[in-house]
Each structure stands twice: as C-alpha cells, then as structure tokens.
N, C-alpha and C positions, 0 to 999 in steps of 0.2 A: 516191786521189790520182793515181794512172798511169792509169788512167781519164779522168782531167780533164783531166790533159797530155798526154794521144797523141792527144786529140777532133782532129780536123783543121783547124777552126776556129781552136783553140786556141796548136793547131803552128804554123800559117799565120802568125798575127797574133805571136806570138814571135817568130819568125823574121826578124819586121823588126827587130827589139831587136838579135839576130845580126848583120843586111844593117848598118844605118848604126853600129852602135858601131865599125866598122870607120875610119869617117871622126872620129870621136871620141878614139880613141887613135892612131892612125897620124898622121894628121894634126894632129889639133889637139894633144893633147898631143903626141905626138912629136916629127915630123920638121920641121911648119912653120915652126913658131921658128927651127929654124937654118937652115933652108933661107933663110926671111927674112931673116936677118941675113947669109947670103953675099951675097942677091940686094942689100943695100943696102950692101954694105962700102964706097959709098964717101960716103955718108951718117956726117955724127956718129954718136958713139950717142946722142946724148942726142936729136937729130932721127930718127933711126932708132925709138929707142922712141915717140918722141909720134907718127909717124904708124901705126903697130902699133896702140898701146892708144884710138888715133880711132879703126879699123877696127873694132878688136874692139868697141870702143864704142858706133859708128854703128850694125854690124850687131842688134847686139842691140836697140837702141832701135827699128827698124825692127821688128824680129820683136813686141816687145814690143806695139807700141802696132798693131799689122797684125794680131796674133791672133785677137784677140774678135772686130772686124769678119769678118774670115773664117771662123772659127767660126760668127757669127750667121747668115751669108750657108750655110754650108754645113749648119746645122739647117735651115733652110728649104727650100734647093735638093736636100735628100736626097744633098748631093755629097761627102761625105766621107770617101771613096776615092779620088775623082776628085781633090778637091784633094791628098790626099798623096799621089799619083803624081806631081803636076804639082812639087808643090815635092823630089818624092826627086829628079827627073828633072834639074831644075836644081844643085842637090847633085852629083849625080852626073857632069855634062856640064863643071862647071866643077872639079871634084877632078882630071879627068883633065887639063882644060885647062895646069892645072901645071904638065904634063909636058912643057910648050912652050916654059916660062919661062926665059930666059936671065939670068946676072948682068948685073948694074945697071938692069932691066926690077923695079923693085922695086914702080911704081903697081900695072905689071899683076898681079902676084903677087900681090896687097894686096885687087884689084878681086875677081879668081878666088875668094881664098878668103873673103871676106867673102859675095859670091853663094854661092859653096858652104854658106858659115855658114847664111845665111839659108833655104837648101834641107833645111839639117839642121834646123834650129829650128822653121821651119814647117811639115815634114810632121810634125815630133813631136806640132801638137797637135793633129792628126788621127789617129794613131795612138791617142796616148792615152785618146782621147775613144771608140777602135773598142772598147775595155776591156769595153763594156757591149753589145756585142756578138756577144763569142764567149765571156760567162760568165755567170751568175748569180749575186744581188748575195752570197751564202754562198761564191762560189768566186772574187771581187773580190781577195783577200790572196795566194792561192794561186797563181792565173795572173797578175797583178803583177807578183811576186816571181819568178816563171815566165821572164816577161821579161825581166826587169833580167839573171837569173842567164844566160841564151841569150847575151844582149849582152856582159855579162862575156867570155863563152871566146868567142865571135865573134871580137868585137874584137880580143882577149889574143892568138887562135890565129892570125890573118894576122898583128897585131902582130908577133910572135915570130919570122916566115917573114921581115917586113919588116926587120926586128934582123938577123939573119943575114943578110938578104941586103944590108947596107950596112957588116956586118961581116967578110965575107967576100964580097966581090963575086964574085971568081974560083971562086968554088965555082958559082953559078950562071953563068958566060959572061958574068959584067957586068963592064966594063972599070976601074969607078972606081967609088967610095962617090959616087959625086954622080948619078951614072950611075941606081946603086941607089936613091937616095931618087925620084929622077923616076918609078921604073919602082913606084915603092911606091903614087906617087901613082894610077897606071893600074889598080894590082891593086884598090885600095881602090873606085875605079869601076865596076870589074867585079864583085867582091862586092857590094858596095852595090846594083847591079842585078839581080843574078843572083838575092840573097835577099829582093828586095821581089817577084818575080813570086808568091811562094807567096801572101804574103797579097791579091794583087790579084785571085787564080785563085779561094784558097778560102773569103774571108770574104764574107759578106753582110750588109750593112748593115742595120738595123732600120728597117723600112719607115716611112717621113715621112708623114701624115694631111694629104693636100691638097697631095702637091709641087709648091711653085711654080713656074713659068718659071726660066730665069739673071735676067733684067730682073726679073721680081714678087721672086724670092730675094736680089736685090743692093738693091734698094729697101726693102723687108722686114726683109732683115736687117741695116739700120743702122739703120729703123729701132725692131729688135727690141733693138738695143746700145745704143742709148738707156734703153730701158727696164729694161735688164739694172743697172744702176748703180741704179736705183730695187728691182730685186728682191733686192739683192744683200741691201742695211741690211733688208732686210723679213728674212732670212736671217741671225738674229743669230747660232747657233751659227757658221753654214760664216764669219761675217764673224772669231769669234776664232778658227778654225783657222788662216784664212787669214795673221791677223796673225802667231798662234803660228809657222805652218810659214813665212812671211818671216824672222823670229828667226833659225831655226836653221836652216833650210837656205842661208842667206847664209852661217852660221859652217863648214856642213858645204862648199858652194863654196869660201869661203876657204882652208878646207883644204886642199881638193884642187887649188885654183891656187896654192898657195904652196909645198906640201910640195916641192916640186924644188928653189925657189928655197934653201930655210932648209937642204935637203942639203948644195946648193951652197957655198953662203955661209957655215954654220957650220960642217958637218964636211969639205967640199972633197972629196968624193967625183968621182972620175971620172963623166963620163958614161955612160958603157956601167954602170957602178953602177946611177945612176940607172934606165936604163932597165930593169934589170931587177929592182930595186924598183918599178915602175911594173906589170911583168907580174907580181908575186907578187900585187900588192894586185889586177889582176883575175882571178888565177885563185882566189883567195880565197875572193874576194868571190861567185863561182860556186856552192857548198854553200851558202854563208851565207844568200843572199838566197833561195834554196829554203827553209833553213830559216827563218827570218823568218819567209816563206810559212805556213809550219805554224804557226809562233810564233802569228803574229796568228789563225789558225784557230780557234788555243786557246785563245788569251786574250782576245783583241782587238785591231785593230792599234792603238789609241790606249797599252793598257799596255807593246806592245812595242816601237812606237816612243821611246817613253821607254827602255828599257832599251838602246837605240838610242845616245839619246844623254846616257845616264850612261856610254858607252865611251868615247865622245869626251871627254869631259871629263877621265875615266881617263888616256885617251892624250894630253892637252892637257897634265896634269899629272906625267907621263913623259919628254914630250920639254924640258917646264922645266927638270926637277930632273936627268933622269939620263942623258939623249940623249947619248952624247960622240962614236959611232964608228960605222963601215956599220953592225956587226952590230945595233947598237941601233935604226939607222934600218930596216935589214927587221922588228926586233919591231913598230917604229911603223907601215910597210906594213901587216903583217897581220893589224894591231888595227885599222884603218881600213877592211880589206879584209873584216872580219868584221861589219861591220856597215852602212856605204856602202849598198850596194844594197837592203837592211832597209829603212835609213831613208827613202829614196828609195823603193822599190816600195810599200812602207803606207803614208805618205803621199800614195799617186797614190790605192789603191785606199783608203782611208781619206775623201779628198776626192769618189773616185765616189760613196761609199754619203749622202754630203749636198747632193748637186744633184738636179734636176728630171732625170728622165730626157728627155725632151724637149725639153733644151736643152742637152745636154752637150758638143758641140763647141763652142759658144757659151761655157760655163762653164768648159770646159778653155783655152781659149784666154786667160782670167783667170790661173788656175791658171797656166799658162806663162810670163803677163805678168807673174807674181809672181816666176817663180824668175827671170826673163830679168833682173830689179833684182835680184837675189839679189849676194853678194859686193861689194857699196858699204859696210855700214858696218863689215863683217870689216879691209877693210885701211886702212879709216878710223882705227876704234879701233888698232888697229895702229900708224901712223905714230903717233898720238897720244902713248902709252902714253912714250914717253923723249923726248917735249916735254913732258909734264905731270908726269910723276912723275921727279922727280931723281934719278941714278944710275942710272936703269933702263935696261937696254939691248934688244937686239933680240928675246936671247932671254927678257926678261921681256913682251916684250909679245905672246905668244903666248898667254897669260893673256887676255888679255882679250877673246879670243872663248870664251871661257868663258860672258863677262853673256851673250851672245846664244844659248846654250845655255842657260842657267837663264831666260831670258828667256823665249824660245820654248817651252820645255819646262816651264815655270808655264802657260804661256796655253794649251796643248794637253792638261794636266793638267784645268783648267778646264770642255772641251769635253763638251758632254752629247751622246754620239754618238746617244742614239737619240732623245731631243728634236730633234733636226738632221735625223736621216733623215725621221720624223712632218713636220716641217715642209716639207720638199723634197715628199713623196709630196701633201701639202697643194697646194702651189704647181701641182705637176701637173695635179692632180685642178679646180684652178679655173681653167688654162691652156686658153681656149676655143678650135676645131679655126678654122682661118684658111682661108675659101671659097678 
C-alpha cells in the first residue's frame, strides 16, 4: 500500500484533493456565509437569503448541465489537464478576488463566489476522471480514498490556521476579524495554486487514439454527448448505481449542508463550536477514508459502501432520539467524519470500474451532474415531514433522509459490479478509433 501512495503520480493527482478542499471548507463551508451576510446587512434576510440560495443554485446548475459537454469535448481533445487547470485557475483568481469586496458590494461577492464555485466544480470533473490515470483498476479504492483523506487535513490544516487567524487577529498582525477572513480568502488562492502545480508537473494523461483538433474535439464531443445518453440505458448496471448513488448521496449532501444549521437551531451552540466540530469531522474523516481505502480492497467497495451508510442511518437515529448538547454533537461530527470520505471515495472509484475507459471524462462529467442535483429531495423531505405528519417537528424530520438511505442503499445492494465492469470493457472493445 505505501508503495501505491508515494508513486508520484499518485502524490501528484492527490494533492489536488489537498489544493482545492481548501476552497471547500474555508470558504464554502466556512467563512462565506457570514462574510455574505455582513456584505448584504442592508438587505432583508429574507431577500438576503433568496439571492444566496439563486447563487448557490445557479452555479451548480451551470456546472451541472456544462459537465458532460466538457468532459465529451476533453475525451476527444486529449485535454484533460488542460481544462482543469483552466477552471482551477478561475477558482483560484476569483477566491482571491474576495479580498476586494467591501460591505454592501453584496452582487459582487455573490458574482466572485459563484465563478470561484463554478471553478471548483468544474475542475473536479477533470480531476476525478485523471483517477484512471495515475492507477490501476485493483488500486481504484485505494488511491480514491487516498484523495479524499489528502483533502480532508488539506483543507482541515489551513482551515484551522484560518480559525485562528480570525480568532485571534492580533496574534498574526491582522487588525480585525474582518480583516482576517479577507486575508483567509488570499491564503485559500495561494494554496489552491501552489497544490495544483504537482499534479500538472507530474501526471500524464492516458494517451487519446486520433487526437482531435479544439474545432474537430468541440464538434465531436457534443456530438459524442448526444450519443452518450444512448450508451448510458445500453449500460444497465452503471444506470441503477447511478440512481442508487443519487439516493444517498443527496441524504449524505443534506447532511453535510444542514448539520450547522440543526447545531444552530436546536442546540444553539456558539459559533466558534461549530467550527470546530467542522474541523474534528475533517480530521476524522482523514484515517477513515484511508481506511475505507483498504475496506473496499477487502471486500469490495459496493459492501463497504453499504456499511457506509448503515452509519448514517445510526447517526440519523442518534441525533433523533438522543442529541441534546455540544458534547453529543461532536459524537454526531465523528460518526459522520468516520465515514463521509468512504462513502464519497468508493463511490467515485466504484463508478470508475463501470465506465468505458475511453470515455471517462465524458462519463465523469454525468457522475458530477448527478451529485451537482444531489441535496433537493434531502431538504424536501425535510420541510415536508411537520406539514404532513401532525405533531412532528424539526427534529422528527431528520428521519426522513433515512428513505433516501435505505433507498439508495437497496439499489446499490442490487448492483452486479462485475456484470457492469464486462459490459463497460464490451462498450470499449466495440467503440471504433475516430480518423
């Protein structure tokens, strides 16, 4: 196994997992929200929220429905490196840009981080797609899980410097907490940059049979994404993974975008609590997803993603019945921190071992579009749950991402991994080389 993860390839391509989870938790989880909410104070909140949750909205739907075309355009053009420099780069250019923003400047703040959004989202699925890469399909769970666990203490590690340094300004020469979160923004750009040079130095892409032109690769690969929706239904297993892993990785998102709010809200925990239940569940989550790694090595990722998410369900049924106080909400952190990155890295490399190798950035680009609709019907059910069931209140309907767990986790139960792979290797093997 240290073999596998010191290959240089292998370091390289993790390493971006390190670079942007930086802009993942500093930013998106962290600091932006309130940064937001200073920059709009003179905004309702009620108009304050609805143009936030447009942003977050907009951006994703961009990424979502931009994926595959990009993906298909960068199977053909052998450019997928190229594009995830191009979208880390914008990511990176507009994190810093932040650091400009002044109170009551709330569009541009809005504009910044929704580009940066979109810079994060769509070098991911070039990234994820490099998976086949810098591994072989028996060491797919291993280096996965490799990177998720990198992004963890990446992230976690500036995280923590960002924490302090907006908790204690004057330790660092910063004159204000406001000061500090601008200067958080800057550090988050220069990591983000500084950890994407390894993979652009030391991976090598898996050479394209007939590289097209940009023009023959932009023509080509839409319209190879036409065709992709035709190979998908041909692709009956990867079509119930798909549905299975929409299930529950929408519940596992809901999770993870609510869990502050429900601290908040039920147990009224301070801030600086929060955030630093935010950094236990990703230093956790750090071993965990290494071991996952091995888990799936052993067993398979399909049985251990299950075991994945009978924790969740565990912890769903935890914070029901017996959640009252911080200390119970860090047990709830690093039950979710013990398994998050699991569920997340088998799933990524769980979905490599059932596409067409010669189409993977194209197919990872789906993959992404899928989790990019992830978290709609988590806080659907949700709002639902005390309009439909009388009596019920908030924290009953935490239950009810539960169904989207036993939901997902029947359909993924389901999945014949190795009828799946046979038929991908099929798809390949009849996929004729394009003069």
């Amino acid at each position: 196994m240290k073999n596998i993860l010191l290959r240089r390839p292998v370091l390289a391509w993790a390493l971006y997992d390190w670079a942007n989870s930086a802009f993942a938790t500093t930013v998106m989880a962290g600091f932006f929200p309130a940064f937001y909410s200073f920059l709009s104070e003179d905004l309702s909140a009620s108009d304050s929220q609805f143009w936030f949750n447009m942003t977050l909205a907009g951006s994703s739907i961009l990424v979502a429905i931009s994926a595959p075309v990009l993906g298909a355009i960068a199977d053909r053009g052998g450019s997928r490196k190229k594009f995830l420099a191009t979208f880390a780069m914008l990511g990176v250019v507009m994190t810093a840009a932040m650091a400009w923003v002044n109170a009551g400047q709330w569009e541009l703040g809005l504009i910044f981080y929704a580009l940066g959004t979109v810079g994060f989202s769509g070098a991911n699925v070039f990234y994820d797609s490099m998976l086949v890469d810098v591994s072989a399909e028996e060491e797919f769970d291993l280096v996965s899980a490799y990177g998720y666990a990198m992004g963890y203490v990446g992230g976690g590690l500036l995280f923590a410097v960002n924490v302090m340094m907006v908790g204690k300004p004057e330790l660092f020469g910063i004159e204000s907490a406001g000061a500090a979160v601008k200067l958080s923004f800057l550090t988050v750009a220069v990591w983000w940059a500084a950890f994407t040079i390894p993979l652009l130095m030391g991976v090598k892409e898996t050479p394209t049979a007939h590289k097209a032109t940009r023009l023959q690769a932009v023509r080509e690969g839409l319209a190879q994404l036409a065709g992709t929706f035709r190979e998908i239904r041909q692709l009956k297993v990867l079509v119930g993974f798909l549905l299975g892993y929409w299930l529950y990785i929408d519940a596992v998102n809901t999770v993870i975008k609510t869990a502050v709010f429900f601290g908040d809200r039920i147990l009224n925990l301070p801030a600086q609590g929060l955030m630093v239940a935010l950094l236990v569940t990703q230093f956790v989550a750090f071993p965990a997803a290494l071991f996952f790694g091995w888990l799936g090595k052993r067993i398979g990722p399909r049985p251990a993603i299950l075991i994945g998410l009978s924790v969740y369900v565990i912890a769903l049924i935890y914070a029901w019945r017996w959640l009252e106080d911080s200390g119970d909400f860090y047990v709830l952190a690093i039950a979710i921190g013990l398994v998050q990155g699991g569920v997340q890295s088998l799933s990524r490399s769980l979905y490599a071992r059932l596409i067409p190798v010669s189409k993977t950035a194209e197919f990872f680009g789906f993959f992404n579009m899928v989790g990019k609709f992830a978290a709609i019907l988590g806080p659907l059910l949700m709002a639902m749950v005390p309009i439909v069931i009388s009596g019920a209140d908030e924290r009953d309907s935490i239950m009810a991402l539960s169904i989207l767990f036993f939901a997902g986790g029947f359909l993924l139960w389901r999945v014949d991994v190795d009828a799946g792979i046979r038929a991908a290797k099929e798809m390949d093997d009849d996929t004729p080389d394009v003069a």
